[in-house]
SEVEX-711334 format. One record per residue (C-alpha): x, y, z. Coordinates in Angstrom, 3 decimals. Layout:
xx=X yy=Y zz=Z
...
***
This chain:
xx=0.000 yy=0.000 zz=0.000
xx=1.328 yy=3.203 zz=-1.044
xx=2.510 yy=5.510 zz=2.234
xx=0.394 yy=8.158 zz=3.256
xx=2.398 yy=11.521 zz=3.151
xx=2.154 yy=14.952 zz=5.066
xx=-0.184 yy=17.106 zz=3.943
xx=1.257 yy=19.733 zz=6.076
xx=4.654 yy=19.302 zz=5.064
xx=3.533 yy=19.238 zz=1.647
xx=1.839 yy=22.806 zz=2.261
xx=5.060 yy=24.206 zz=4.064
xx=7.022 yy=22.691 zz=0.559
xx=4.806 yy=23.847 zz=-1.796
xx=4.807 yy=27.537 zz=-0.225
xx=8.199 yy=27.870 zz=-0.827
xx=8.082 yy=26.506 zz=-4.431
xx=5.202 yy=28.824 zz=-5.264
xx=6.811 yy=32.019 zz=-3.847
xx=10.072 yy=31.019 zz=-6.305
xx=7.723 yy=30.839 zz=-9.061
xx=5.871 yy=33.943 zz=-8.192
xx=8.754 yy=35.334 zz=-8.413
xx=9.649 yy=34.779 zz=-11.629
xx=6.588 yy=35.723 zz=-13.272
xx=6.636 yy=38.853 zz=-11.360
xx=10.311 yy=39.441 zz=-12.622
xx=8.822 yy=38.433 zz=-16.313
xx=5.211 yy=40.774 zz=-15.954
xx=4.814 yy=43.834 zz=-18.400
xx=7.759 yy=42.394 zz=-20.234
xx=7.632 yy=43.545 zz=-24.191
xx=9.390 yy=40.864 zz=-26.285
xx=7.831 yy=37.973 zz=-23.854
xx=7.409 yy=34.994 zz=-26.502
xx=3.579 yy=34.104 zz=-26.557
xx=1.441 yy=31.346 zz=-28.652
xx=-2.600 yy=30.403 zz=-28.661
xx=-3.551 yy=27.145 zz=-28.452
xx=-7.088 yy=26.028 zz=-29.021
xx=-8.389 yy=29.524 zz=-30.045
xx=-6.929 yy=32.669 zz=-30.702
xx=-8.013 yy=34.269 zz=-27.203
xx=-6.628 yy=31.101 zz=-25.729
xx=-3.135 yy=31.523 zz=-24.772
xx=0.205 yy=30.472 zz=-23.252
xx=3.702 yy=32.126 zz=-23.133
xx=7.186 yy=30.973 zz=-22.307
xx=6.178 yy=31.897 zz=-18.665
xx=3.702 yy=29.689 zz=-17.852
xx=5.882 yy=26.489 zz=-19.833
xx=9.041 yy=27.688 zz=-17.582
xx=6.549 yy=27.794 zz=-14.269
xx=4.735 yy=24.104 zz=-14.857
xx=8.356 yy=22.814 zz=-15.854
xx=9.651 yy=24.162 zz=-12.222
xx=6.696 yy=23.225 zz=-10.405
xx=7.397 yy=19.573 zz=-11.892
xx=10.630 yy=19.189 zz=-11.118
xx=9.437 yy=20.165 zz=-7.715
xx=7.398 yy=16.930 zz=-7.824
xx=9.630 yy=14.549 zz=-9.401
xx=12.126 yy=15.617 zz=-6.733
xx=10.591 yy=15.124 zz=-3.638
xx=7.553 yy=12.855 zz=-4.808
xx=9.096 yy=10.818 zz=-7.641
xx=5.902 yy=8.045 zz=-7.832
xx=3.185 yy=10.741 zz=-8.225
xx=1.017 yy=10.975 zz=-10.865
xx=0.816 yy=14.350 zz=-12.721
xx=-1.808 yy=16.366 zz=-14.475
xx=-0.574 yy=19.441 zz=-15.661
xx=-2.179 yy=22.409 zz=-17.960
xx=0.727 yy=22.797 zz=-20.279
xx=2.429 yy=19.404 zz=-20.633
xx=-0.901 yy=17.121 zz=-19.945
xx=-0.902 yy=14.040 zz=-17.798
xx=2.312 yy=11.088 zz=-16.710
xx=1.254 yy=8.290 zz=-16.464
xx=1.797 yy=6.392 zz=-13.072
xx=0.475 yy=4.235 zz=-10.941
xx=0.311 yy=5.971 zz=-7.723
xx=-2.761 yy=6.789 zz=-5.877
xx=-1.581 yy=10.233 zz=-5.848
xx=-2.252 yy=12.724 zz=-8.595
xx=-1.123 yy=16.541 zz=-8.495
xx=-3.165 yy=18.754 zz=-11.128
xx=-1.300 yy=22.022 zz=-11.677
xx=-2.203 yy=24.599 zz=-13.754
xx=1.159 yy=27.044 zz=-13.618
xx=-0.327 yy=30.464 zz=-14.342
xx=-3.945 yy=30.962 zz=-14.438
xx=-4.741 yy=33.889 zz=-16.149
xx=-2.104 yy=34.035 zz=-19.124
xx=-4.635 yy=36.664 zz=-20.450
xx=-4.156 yy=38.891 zz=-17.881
xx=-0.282 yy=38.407 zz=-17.578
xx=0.235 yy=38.929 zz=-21.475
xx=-1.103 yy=41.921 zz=-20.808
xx=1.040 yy=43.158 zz=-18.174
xx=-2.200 yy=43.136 zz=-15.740
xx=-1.347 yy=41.784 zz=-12.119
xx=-3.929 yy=39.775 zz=-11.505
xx=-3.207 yy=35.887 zz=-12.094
xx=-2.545 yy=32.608 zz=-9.668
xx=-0.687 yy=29.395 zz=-9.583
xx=-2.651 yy=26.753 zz=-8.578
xx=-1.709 yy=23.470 zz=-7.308
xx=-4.012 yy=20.284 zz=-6.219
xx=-3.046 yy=16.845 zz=-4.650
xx=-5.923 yy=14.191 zz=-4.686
xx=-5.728 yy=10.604 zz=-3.354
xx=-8.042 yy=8.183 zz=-4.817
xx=-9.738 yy=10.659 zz=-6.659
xx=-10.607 yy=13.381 zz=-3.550
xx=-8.538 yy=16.334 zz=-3.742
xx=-6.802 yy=16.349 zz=0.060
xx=-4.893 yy=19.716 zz=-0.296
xx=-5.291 yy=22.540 zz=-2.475
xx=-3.136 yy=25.571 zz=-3.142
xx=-3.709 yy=29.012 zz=-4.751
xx=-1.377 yy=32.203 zz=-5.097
xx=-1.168 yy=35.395 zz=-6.428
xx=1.913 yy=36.340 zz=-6.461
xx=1.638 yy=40.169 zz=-7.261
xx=-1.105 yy=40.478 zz=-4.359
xx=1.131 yy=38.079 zz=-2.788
xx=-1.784 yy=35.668 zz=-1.048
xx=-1.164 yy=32.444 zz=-0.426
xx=-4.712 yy=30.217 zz=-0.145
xx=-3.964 yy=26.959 zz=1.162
xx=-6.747 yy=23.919 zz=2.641
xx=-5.999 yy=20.881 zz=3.759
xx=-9.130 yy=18.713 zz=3.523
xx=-10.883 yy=18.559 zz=6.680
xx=-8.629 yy=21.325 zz=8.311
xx=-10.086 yy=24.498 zz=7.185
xx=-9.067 yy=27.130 zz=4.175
xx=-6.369 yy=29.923 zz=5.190
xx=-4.936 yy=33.224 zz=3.394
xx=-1.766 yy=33.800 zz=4.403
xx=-2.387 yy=31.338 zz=7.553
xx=-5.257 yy=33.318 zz=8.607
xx=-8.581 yy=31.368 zz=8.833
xx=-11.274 yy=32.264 zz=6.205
xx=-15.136 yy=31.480 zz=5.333
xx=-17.562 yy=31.942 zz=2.716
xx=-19.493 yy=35.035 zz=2.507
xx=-22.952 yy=34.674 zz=4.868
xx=-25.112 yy=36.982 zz=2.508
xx=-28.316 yy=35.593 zz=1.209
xx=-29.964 yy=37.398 zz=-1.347
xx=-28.333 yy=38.339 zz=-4.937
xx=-29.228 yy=41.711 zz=-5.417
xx=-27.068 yy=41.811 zz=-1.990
xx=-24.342 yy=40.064 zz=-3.716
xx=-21.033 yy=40.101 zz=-5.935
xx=-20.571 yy=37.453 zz=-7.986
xx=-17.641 yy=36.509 zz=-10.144
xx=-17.830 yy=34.661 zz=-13.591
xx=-15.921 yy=33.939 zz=-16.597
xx=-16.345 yy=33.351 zz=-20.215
xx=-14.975 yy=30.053 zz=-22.265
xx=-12.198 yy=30.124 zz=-25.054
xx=-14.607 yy=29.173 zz=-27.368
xx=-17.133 yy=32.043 zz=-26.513
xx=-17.405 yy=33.507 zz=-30.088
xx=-18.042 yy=30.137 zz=-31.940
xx=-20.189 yy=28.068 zz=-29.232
xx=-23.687 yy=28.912 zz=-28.614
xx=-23.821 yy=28.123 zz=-24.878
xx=-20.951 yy=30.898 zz=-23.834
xx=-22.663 yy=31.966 zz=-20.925
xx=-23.151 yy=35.801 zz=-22.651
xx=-27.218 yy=35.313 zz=-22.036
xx=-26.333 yy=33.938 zz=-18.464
xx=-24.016 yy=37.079 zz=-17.770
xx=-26.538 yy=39.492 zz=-19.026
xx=-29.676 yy=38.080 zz=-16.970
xx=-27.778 yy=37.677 zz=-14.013
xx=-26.212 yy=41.075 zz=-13.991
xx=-29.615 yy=42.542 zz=-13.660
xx=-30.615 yy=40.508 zz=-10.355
xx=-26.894 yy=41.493 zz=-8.439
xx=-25.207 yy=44.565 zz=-7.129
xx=-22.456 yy=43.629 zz=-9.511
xx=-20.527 yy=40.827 zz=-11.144
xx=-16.587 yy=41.027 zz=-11.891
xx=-14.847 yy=38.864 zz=-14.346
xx=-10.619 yy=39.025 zz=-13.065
xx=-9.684 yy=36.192 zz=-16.041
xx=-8.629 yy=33.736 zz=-13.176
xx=-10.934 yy=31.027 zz=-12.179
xx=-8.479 yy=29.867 zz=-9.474
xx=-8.483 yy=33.185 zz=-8.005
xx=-12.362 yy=33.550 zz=-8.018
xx=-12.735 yy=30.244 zz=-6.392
xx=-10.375 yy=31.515 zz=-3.971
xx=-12.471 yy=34.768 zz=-3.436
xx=-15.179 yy=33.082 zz=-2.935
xx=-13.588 yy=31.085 zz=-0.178
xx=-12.591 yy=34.432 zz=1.510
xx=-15.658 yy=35.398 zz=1.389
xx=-14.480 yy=38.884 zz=-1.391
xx=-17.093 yy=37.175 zz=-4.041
xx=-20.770 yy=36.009 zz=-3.091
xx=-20.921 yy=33.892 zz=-5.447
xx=-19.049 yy=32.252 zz=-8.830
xx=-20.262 yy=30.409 zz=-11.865
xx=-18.511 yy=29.193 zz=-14.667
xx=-18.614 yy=26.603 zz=-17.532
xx=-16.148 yy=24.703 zz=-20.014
xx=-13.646 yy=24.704 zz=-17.077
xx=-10.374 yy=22.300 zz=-17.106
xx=-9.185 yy=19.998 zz=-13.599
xx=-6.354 yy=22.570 zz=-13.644
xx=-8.121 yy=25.362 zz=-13.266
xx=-10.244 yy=24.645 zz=-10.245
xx=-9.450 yy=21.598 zz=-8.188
xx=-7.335 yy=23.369 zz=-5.662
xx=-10.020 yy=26.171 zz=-5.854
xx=-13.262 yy=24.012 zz=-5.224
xx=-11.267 yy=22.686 zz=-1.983
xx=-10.736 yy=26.122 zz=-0.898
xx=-14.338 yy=26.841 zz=-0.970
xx=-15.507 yy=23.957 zz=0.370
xx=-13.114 yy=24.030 zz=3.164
xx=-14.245 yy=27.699 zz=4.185
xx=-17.664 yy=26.208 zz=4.802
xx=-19.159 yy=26.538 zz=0.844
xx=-20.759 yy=24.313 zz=-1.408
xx=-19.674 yy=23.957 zz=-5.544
xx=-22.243 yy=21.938 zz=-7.851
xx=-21.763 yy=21.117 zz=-11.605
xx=-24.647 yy=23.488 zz=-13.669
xx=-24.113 yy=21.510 zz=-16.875
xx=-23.099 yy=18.533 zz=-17.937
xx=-22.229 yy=19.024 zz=-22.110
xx=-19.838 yy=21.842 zz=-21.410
xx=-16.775 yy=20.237 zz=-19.242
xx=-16.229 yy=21.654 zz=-16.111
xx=-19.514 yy=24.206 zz=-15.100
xx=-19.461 yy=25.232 zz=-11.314
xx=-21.731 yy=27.474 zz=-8.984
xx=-20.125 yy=28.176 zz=-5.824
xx=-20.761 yy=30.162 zz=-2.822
xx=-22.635 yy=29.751 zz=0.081
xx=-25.646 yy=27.299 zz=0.370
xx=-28.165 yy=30.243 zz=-0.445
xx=-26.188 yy=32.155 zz=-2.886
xx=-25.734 yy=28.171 zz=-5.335
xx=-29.336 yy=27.763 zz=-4.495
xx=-30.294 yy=31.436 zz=-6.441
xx=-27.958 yy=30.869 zz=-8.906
xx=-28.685 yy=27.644 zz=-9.621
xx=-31.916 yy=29.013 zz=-9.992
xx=-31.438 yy=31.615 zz=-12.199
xx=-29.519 yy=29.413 zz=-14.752
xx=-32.299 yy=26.105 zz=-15.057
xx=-33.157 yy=27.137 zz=-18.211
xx=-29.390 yy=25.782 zz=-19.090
xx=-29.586 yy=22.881 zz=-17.075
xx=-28.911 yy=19.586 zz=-18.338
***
């Protein structure tokens, strides 16, 4: 049976790997000749940043936990046996960094067995550094933190996102945006999924929704939420990776809101 390993350790570790990192996008931010490609679309990109972060963050796992299995945005999954998986996604919000704007995370998850048991986001320019440990809580900067207690939308800020694909696929969630922004006292879209799903957790958003989402960009982040006392549920089932998250009340009138999407 494969040993159990500490999850605290792992957070004190992974810390100090993701303040190196931080550093060098922060060293690489607003730079002019940065090299950057697209990938699936043209609004869907990556730059030499993000491949130099994911291969640093790997070698971080190969050194000190060689049997892992890894799933990461930029260099896709290695095979292994192990019950172990990490899911990294090495600089979410490549938008937002290609544009010299300062608002983008790293996010790391471990799962065992399938459950995500720690989960790690941080934003290195705002330097905050969201860590849970399943069953232990969620923290910013070691400080304890909850969801948001509000119950009513027009009460709330919510956070949201739009796919890659939001000019070519008809379920983009511009119609979902537009009725929504009518029922709250405002909605912010920051490019980062893994830093709204941390706001949420620290209770700065109400509320999140998303669709067409990767592993990468929110298993640390639905940890964080649910660890600060909040609930994520999947809104759709055709469109990868859709979240609501918040508190009980705030998924509830979302959720509500967006049946007519439902599937």
């Amino acid at each position: 049976m494969e040993q159990l390993i500490d999850l605290s350790a792992a957070v004190n570790q992974l810390k100090e790997l993701v303040l190196h990192v931080g550093e060098l996008q922060k060293e690489n931010l607003g730079r002019v000749n940065l090299a950057i490609d697209v990938k699936s679309t043209a609004i869907d990109l990556v730059t030499e940043v993000d491949k130099q972060s994911e291969q640093k963050i790997i070698a971080f796992i190969k050194q000190y936990y060689p049997e892992h299995g890894i799933l990461a945005e930029e260099s896709g999954q290695a095979a292994s046996d192990s019950d172990y998986l990490w899911t990294i996604d090495p600089l979410d919000g490549t938008t937002n960094y290609a544009q010299g704007l300062p608002v983008f995370s790293i996010s790391i998850a471990l799962s065992y067995r399938g459950e995500t048991v720690l989960g790690v986001v941080y934003a290195p320019v705002l330097n905050e550094f969201y860590y849970a440990i399943k069953g232990q809580g969620a923290y910013l900067n070691d400080k304890p933190i909850q969801v948001s207690a509000k119950n009513q939308l027009i009460d709330s800020v919510l956070a949201t996102g739009f796919p890659y694909d939001v000019a070519s696929h008809q379920v983009n969630n511009v119609d979902s945006f537009n009725k929504l922004l009518l029922k709250t006292r405002a909605i912010r879209r920051f490019g980062s999924a893994a830093y709204d799903l941390a706001g949420v957790a620290c209770g700065r958003f109400d509320g999140y929704w998303e669709l067409n989402l990767s592993p990468w960009d929110v298993a640390a982040g639905i940890l964080l939420v649910e660890e600060a006392g909040g609930r994520v549920i999947p809104y759709r089932s055709d469109r990868k990776i859709s979240i609501i998250a918040g508190n009980n009340g705030i998924v509830s009138r979302i959720e509500h809101e967006l049946k007519s999407e439902l599937m």
